[in-house]
GUVEXMI-426237 format. One record per residue (C-alpha): x, y, z; residue number from 0. Coordinates in Angstrom, 1 decimal. Layout:
! residues N
      u      v      w   n
      X      Y      Z NUM
...
END
This chain:
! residues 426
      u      v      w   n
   20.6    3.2   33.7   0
   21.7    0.1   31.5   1
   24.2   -0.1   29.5   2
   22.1    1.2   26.0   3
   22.1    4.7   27.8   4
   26.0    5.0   28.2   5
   27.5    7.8   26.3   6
   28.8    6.2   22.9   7
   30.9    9.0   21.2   8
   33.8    8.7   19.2   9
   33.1    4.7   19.9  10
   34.9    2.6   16.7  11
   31.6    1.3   15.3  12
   30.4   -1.2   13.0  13
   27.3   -0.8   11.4  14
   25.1   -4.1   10.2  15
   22.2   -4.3    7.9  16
   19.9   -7.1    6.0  17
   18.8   -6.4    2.8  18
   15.7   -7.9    2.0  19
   15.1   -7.2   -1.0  20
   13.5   -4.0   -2.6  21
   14.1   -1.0   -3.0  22
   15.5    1.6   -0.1  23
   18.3   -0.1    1.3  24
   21.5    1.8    0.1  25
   19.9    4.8    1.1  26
   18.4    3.7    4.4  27
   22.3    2.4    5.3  28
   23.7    6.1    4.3  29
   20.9    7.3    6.5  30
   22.1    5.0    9.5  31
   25.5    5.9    8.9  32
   24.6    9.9    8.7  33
   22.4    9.0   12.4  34
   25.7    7.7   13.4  35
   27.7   11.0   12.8  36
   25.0   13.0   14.2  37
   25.5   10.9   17.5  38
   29.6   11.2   17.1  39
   30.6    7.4   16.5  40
   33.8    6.5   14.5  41
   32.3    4.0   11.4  42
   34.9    1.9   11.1  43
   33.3   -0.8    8.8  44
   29.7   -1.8    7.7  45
   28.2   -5.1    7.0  46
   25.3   -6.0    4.6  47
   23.7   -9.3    4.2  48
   20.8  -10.3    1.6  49
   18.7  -12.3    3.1  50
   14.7  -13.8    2.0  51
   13.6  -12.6    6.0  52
   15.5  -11.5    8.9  53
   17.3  -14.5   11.1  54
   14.8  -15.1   13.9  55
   17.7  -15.5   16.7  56
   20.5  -13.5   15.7  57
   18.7  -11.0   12.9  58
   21.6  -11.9   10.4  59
   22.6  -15.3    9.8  60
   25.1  -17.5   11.9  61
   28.1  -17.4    9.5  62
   27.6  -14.0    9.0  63
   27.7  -13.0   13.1  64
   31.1  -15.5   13.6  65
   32.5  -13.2   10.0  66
   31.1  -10.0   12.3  67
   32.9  -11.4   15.3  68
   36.1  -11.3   13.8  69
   35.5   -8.1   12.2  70
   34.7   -6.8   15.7  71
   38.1   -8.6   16.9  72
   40.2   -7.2   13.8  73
   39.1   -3.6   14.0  74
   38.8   -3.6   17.8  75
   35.2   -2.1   17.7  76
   33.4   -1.8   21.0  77
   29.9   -1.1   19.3  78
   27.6   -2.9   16.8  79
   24.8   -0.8   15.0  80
   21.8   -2.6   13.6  81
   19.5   -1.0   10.4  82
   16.6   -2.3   12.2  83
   14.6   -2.9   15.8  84
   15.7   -6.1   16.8  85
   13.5   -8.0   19.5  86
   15.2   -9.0   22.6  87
   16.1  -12.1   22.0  88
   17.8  -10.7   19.2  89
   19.4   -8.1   21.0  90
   20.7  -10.3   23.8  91
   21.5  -13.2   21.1  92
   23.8  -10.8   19.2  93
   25.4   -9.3   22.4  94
   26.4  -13.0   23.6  95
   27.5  -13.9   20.3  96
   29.8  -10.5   19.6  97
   31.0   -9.6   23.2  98
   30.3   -6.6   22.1  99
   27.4   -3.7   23.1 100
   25.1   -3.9   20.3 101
   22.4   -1.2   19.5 102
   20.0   -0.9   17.1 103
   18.7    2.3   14.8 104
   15.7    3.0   17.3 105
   18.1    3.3   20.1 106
   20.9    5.5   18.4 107
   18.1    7.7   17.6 108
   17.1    7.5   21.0 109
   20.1    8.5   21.9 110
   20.7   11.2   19.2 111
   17.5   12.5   21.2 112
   18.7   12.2   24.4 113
   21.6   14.4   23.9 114
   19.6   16.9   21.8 115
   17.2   17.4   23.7 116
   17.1   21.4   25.5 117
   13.5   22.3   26.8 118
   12.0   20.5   29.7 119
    9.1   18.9   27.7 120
   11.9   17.4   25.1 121
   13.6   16.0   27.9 122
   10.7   14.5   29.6 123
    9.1   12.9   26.2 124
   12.8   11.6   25.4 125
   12.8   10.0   28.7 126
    9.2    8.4   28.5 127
   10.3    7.3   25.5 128
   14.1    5.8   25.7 129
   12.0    3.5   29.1 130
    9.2    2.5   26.9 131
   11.7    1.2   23.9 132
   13.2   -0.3   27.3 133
   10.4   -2.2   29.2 134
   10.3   -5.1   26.9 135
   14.1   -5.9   26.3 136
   14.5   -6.0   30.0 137
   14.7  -10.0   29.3 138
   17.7   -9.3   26.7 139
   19.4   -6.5   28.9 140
   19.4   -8.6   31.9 141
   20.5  -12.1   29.7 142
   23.7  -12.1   31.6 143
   22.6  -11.7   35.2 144
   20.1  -14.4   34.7 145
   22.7  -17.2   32.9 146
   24.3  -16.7   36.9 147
   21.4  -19.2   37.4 148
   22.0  -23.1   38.5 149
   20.5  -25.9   37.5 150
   17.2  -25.8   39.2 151
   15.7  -26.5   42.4 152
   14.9  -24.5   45.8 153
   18.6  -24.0   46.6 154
   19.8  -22.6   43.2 155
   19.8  -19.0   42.3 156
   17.8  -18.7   39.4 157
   15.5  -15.9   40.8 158
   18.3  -13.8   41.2 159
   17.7  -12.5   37.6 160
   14.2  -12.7   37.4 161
   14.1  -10.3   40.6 162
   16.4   -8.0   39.4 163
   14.0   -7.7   36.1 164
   11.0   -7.7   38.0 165
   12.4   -4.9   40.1 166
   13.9   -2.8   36.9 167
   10.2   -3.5   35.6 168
    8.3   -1.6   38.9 169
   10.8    1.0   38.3 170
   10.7    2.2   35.0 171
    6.7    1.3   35.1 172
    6.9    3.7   38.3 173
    9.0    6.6   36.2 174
    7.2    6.2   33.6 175
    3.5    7.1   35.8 176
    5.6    9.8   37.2 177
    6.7   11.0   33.6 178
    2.9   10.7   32.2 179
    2.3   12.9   35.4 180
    4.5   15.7   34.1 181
    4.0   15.5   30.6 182
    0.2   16.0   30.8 183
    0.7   19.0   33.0 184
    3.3   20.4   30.4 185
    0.7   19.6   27.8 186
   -2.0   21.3   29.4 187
   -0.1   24.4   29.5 188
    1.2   24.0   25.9 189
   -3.1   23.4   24.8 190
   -3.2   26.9   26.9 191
   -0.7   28.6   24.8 192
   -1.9   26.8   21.6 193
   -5.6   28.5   22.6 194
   -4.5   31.8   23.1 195
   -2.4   31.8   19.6 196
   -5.7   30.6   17.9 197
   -7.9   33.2   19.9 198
   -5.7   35.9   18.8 199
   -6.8   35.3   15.1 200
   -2.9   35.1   14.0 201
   -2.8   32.5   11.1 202
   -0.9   29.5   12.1 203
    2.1   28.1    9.7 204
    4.1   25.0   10.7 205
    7.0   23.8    9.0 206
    7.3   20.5    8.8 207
   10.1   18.1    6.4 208
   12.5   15.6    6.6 209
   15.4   15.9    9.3 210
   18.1   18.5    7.7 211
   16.3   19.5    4.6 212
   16.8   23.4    6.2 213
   13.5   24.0    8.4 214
   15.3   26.4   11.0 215
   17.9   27.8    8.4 216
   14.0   28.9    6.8 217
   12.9   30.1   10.2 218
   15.9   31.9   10.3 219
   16.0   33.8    7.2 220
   12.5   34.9    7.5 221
   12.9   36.3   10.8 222
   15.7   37.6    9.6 223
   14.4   39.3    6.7 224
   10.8   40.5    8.7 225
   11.9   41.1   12.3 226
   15.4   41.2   12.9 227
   16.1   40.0   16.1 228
   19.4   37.6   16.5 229
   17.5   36.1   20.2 230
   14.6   34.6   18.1 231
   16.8   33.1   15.9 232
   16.9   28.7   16.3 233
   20.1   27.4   16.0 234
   21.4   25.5   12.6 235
   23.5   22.6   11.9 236
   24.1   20.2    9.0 237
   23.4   17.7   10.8 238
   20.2   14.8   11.4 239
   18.2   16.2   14.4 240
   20.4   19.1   15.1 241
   17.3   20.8   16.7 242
   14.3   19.1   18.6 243
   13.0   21.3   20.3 244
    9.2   23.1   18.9 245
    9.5   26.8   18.6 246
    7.2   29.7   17.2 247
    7.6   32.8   16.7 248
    5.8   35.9   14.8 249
    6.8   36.7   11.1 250
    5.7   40.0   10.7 251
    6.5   40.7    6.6 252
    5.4   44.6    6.4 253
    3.4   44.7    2.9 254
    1.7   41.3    3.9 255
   -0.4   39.7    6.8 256
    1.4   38.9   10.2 257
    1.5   35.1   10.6 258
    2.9   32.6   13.4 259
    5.5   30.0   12.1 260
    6.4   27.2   14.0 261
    9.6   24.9   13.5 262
    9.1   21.1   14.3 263
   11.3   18.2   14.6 264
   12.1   16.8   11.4 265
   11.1   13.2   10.4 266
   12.8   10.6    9.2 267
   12.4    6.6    7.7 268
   10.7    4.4   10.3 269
   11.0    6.8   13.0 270
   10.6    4.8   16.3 271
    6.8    5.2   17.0 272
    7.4    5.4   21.0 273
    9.1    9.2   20.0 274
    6.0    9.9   17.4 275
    3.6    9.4   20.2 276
    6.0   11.2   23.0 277
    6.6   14.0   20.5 278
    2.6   13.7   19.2 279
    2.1   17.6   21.8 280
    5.0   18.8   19.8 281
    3.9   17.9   16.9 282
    0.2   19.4   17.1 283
    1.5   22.3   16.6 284
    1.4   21.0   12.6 285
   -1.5   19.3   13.5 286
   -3.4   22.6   14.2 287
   -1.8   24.7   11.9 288
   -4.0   26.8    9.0 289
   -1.2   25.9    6.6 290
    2.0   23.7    6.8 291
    5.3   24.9    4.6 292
    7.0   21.4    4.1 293
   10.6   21.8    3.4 294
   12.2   19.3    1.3 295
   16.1   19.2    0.3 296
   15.7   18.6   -3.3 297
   19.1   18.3   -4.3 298
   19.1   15.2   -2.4 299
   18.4   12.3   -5.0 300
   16.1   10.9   -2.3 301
   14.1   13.8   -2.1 302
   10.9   11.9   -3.4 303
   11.1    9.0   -0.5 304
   11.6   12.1    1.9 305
    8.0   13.2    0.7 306
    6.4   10.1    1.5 307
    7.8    9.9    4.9 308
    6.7   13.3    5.7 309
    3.4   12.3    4.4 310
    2.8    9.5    6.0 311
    3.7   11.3    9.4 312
    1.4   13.8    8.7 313
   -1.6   11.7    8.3 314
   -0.2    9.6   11.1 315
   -0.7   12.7   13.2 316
   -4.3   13.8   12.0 317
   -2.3   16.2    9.6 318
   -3.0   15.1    6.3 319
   -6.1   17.7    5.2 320
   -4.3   20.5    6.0 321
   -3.2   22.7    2.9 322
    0.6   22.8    2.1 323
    2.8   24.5    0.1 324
    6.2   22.5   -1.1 325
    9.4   24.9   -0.3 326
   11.9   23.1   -2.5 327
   14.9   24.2   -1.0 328
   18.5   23.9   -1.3 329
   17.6   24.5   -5.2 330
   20.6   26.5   -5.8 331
   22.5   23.0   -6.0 332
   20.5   22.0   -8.8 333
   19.4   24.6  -10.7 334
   20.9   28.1  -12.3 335
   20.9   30.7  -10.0 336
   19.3   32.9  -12.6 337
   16.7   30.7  -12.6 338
   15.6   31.0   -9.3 339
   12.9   30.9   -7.6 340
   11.1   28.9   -9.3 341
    7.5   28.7   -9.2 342
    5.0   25.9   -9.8 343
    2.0   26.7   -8.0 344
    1.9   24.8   -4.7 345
    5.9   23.6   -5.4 346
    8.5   26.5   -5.1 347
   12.2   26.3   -5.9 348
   14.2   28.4   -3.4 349
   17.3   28.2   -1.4 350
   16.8   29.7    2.0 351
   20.4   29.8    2.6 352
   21.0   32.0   -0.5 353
   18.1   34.1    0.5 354
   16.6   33.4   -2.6 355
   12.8   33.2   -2.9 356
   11.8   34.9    0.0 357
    9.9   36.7   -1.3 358
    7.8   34.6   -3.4 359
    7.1   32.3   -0.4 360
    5.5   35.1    1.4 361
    3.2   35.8   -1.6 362
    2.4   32.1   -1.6 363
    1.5   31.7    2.3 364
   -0.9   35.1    2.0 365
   -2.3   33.9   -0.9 366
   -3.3   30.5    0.6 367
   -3.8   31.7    4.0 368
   -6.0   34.4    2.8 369
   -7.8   32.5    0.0 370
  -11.3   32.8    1.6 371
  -11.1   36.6    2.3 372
  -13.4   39.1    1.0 373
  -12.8   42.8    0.7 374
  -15.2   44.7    2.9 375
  -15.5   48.6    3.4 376
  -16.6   49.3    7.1 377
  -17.3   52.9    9.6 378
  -16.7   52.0   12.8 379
  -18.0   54.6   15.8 380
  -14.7   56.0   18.0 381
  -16.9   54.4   20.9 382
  -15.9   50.9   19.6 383
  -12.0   51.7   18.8 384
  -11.4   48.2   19.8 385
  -12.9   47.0   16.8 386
  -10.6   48.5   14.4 387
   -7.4   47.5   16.5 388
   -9.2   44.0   16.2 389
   -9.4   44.6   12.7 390
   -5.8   45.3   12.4 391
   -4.4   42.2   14.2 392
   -6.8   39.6   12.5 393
   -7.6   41.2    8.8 394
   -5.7   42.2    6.1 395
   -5.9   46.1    6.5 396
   -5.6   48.0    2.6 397
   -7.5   51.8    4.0 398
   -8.0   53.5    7.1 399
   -9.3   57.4    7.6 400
  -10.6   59.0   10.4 401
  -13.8   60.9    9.1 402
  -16.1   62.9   11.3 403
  -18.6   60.3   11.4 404
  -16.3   57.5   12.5 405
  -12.6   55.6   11.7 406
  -13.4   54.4    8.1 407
  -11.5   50.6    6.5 408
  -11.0   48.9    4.2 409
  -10.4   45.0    5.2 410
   -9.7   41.8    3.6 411
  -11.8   39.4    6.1 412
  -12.6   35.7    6.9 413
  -16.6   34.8    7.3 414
  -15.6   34.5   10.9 415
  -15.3   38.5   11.4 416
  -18.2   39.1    8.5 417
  -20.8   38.1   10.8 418
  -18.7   39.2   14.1 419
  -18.8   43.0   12.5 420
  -21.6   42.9   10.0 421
  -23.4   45.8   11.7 422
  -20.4   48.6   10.6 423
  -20.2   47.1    6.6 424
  -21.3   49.9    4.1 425
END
């Protein structure tokens, strides 16, 4: 690969942003700098310039890249971060100028991504992606094989870098076919699955939330605290994308309905649209959820930006009708702990961690999950035994008694079993 796939831990690094105006950009330069821990780089220094619009050659201005130079120089840094997607020219612009590998924030997530990434789907949508972000910098990533170019003419070698781009453009065009190839196959396996879950009549939930606001610590405790079983657990870090990878699993809470819970990758500000729509199969598993839990770290004083982001994901993805219920977590940093959970109807205050308000977010996801249920009494014949087993999976079950003239329930149950069983209501 090139030399934006190289492994770049523990790399002294230099992160550079523009400001232009606004609000956003202290945080968004923590965030870059919390991207760059995730992926293991040594910050050594960061560099900020306000400018009225990004500089069209070098992204920040020229006095500012010879000031970066010596920086570079000074701190002996072997690796420039940038805040935003530069265009190639930018990119090869700023490598000439710095002699340094730069990267910018699509590509260290990219990267964060790579490395992440356990399943085979991850790994094939990571890939599709990290080529994609590549096919149109080939120009910048190839700038210094082409400057071997003369002056001109038949005898000088000035193809010599246009054929080597024009042969690293049939190959990734070539991968990527082959990686569309695999990926649809994986999908239509995953729509398979996804079918099956839905035919079963098991609710769907999805969690969905900002990268490291405590999704799979949630997953966790739940399973935990329904179905112990350490194998189903999904592993946990304080960290930005420390998991990737979809998973569901059955929550089965004893006093109320079973459910399916999903964990998804978390989002985060201007995540690269390449790994939206590579990730977009992942993703549908919020997409064609009955109700999405989004987890939100509200002791983090950017909490409300993370709500927008997650948001405007959603209804990026087709997502945004779908009823949600806001699991405030981490609100043991904020608030008493005597005074948790808190509850304000679709908002609850928990902290999954502390295992506090677990129970209250079960009593939320029945409720709305079970909103449109009405309370039937049925007699079902022993000749149709499947019916009541049915019943059991798919309805909320409050009475059953086996009577001489058949098994007798009483069932919470959505219109969809109403008319399916109709013929046993009393």
């Amino acid at each position: 690969m090139f030399e934006t796939d190289q492994n770049i831990k523990r790399r002294k690094t230099i992160l550079v942003g523009v400001c232009l105006g606004g609000d956003g950009f202290e945080v968004s330069m923590e965030e870059l700098a919390g991207l760059a821990e995730a992926e293991g780089l040594e910050v050594v220094a960061e560099v900020t310039q306000n400018l009225a619009s990004q500089d069209a050659a070098c992204y920040i201005g020229s006095g500012k890249v010879q000031e970066l130079k010596g920086l570079v120089f000074e701190l002996d840094a072997d690796l420039v971060v940038v805040n935003n997607q530069l265009s190639p020219s930018q990119l090869a612009n700023l490598a000439h100028d710095l002699e340094v590998e730069v990267i910018d924030r699509t590509n260290l997530i990219l990267n964060i991504f790579a490395d992440r990434a356990r399943t085979k789907e991850a790994k094939l949508q990571v890939d599709y992606a990290k080529l994609q972000y590549m096919l149109p910098r080939l120009v910048g990533l190839r700038q210094n094989l082409s400057r071997q170019g003369g002056t001109g003419g038949s005898m000088s070698n000035k193809g010599a870098g246009e054929t080597q781009i024009e042969l690293d453009r049939r190959r990734i065009e070539k991968d990527m076919s082959e990686l569309r190839k695999q990926l649809r196959e994986i999908t239509k396996n995953r729509d398979t699955q996804r079918r099956k879950r839905q035919a079963s009549g098991i609710p769907q939930v999805a969690l969905v939330g900002y990268t490291n606001a405590g999704k799979s610590t949630l997953m966790n405790r739940l399973l935990e605290a329904c179905c112990p079983d350490e194998e189903k657990e999904v592993m946990v870090k304080d960290m930005l994308f420390a998991t990737l990878d979809t998973t569901v699993r059955k929550i089965t809470p004893g006093s109320h309905r079973d459910f399916l819970l999903s964990d998804t990758v978390g989002f985060i500000n201007d995540l690269p649209h390449d790994l939206v729509d590579a990730f977009r199969s992942t993703l549908e598993e919020a997409v064609n959820a009955d109700l999405i839990l989004e987890v939100v770290d509200c002791s983090d004083p950017n909490y409300q930006m993370h709500m927008d982001v997650t948001a405007r994901t959603l209804k990026e993805l087709g997502a945004g009708a779908i009823p949600v219920i806001y699991v405030m977590n981490k609100a043991d940093r904020k608030y008493p702990l005597s005074e948790l959970p808190i509850d304000r109807g679709d908002k609850i205050y928990i902290s999954a961690a502390g295992r506090l308000g677990l129970d209250l977010l079960l009593e939320k996801i029945e409720e709305k999950l079970f909103a449109g249920y009405i309370t039937m009494d049925l007699i079902i014949p022993y000749t149709a035994g499947q019916v009541e087993h049915d019943l059991q999976e798919r309805a909320r079950v409050h009475k059953t008694s086996y009577e001489d003239d058949g098994i007798h329930m009483t069932v919470d149950m959505n219109q969809e079993l109403l008319q399916r069983y109709k013929v046993y209501l009393q």
